[in-house]
C-alpha positions in Angstrom: 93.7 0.6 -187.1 97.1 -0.6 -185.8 95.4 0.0 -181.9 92.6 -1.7 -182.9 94.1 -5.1 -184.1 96.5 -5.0 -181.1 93.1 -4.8 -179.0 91.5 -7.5 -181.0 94.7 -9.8 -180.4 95.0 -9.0 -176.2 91.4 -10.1 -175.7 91.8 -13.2 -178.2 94.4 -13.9 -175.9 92.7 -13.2 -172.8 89.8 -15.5 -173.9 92.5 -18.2 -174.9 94.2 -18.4 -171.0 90.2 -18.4 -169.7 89.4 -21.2 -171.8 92.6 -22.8 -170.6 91.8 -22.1 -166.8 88.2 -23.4 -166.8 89.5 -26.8 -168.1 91.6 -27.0 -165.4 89.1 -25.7 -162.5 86.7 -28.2 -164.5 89.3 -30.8 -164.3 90.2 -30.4 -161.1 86.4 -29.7 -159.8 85.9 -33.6 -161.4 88.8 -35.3 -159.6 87.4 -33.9 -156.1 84.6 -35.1 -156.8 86.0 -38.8 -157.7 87.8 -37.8 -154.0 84.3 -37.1 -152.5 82.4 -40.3 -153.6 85.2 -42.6 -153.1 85.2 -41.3 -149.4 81.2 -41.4 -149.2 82.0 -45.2 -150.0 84.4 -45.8 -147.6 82.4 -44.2 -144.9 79.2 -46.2 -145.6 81.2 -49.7 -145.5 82.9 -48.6 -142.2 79.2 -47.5 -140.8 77.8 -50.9 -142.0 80.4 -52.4 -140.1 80.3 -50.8 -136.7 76.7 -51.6 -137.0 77.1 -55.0 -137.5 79.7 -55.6 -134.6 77.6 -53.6 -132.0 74.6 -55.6 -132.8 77.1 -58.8 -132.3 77.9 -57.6 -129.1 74.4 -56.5 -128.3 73.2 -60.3 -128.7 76.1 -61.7 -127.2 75.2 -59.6 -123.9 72.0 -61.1 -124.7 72.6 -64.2 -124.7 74.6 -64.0 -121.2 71.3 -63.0 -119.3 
């Protein structure tokens, strides 16, 4: 019975420090994805403003003809 309970107690265990890992790898799977937009953001202004000056330049040319 003794071998039994001791089995019982390592895979309580076990299941404990999984539970405990997937938080993290949840945690850490939700902060990269903060990362991920904030970047999507960042690149869509920047795009939005390359746009903008080459079609400045574009109708500056334009206008020189």
């Amino acid at each position: 019975m003794a071998k039994k309970d001791e089995a019982l107690t390592r895979i309580e265990s076990h299941e404990k420090l999984c539970r405990i890992m997937q938080k993290q790898t949840h945690d850490k799977i939700k902060s990269i994805e903060e990362q991920i937009k904030r970047i999507e953001k960042i690149m869509i202004i920047c795009a939005g403003v390359l746009l903008a000056g080459m079609a400045s330049v574009i109708l500056m040319l334009l206008d020189k003809i």
